[in-house]
LOTI-427161 format. One record per residue (C-alpha): x, y negated, z. Coordinates in steps of 0.05 Angstrom, whole numbers, plus 5000, padded with zeros to 4 digits. Last residue first. Example, Ala and Ser with C-alpha at 12.3 -4.5 7.8 and 13.67 -1.06 7.14 Angstrom:
% LOTI-427161
      X      Y      Z
   5273   5021   5143
   5246   5090   5156
***
This chain:
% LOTI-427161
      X      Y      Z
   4608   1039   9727
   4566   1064   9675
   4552   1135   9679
   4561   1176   9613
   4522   1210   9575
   4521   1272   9527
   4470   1297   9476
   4516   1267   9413
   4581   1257   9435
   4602   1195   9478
   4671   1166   9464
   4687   1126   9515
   4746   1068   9497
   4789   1043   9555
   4799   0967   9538
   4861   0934   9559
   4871   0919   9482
   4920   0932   9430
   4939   1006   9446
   4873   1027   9476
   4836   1008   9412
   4882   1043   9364
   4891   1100   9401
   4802   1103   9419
   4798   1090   9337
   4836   1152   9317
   4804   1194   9373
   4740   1167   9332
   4758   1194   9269
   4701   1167   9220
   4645   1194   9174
   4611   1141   9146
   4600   1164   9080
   4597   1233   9108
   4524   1229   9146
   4514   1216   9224
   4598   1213   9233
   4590   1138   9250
   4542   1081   9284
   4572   1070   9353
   4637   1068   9390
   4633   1064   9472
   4677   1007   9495
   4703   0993   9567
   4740   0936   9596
   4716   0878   9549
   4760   0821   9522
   4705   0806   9471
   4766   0783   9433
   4804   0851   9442
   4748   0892   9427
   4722   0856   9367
   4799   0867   9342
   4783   0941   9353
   4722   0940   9314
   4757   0917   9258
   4815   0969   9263
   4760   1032   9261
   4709   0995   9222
   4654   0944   9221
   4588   0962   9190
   4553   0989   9127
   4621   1027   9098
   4665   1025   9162
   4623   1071   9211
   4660   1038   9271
   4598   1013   9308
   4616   0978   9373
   4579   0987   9436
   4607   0944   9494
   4623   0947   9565
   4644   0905   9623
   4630   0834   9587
   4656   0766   9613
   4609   0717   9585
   4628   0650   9555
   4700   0665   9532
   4679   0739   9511
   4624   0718   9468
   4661   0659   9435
   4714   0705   9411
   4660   0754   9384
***
């Protein structure tokens, strides 16, 4: 992730925080500080209970470490991309 960011400056990226098959809430949010990115939309969580997740929880976390403004995107919304 560190190397990513260095080499390539990202606007946005999608980070799972499901926790039990991928990264979690504070895991994810280190990946967003060294990918250095200005937006990230969290992925993979809240589809069954063993990965249920509080995504508020995560956009705190996130936005309190990193520059990063965190999008959470409900299922049948969207977003535009700036």
């Amino acid at each position: 992730m560190q190397l990513i960011g260095r080499k390539d400056p990202l606007d946005y990226a999608m980070l799972p925080i499901g926790d039990n098959y991928t990264m979690g809430l504070e895991d994810a949010a280190l990946a967003a500080k060294w990918l250095g990115v200005r937006h990230v939309i969290p992925i993979h969580y809240d589809t069954w209970p063993i990965i249920a997740q509080d995504a508020p929880k995560y956009k705190e976390v996130t936005e309190s470490m990193t520059p990063a403004k965190v999008d959470i995107v409900r299922p049948g919304e969207t977003i535009e991309l700036a």
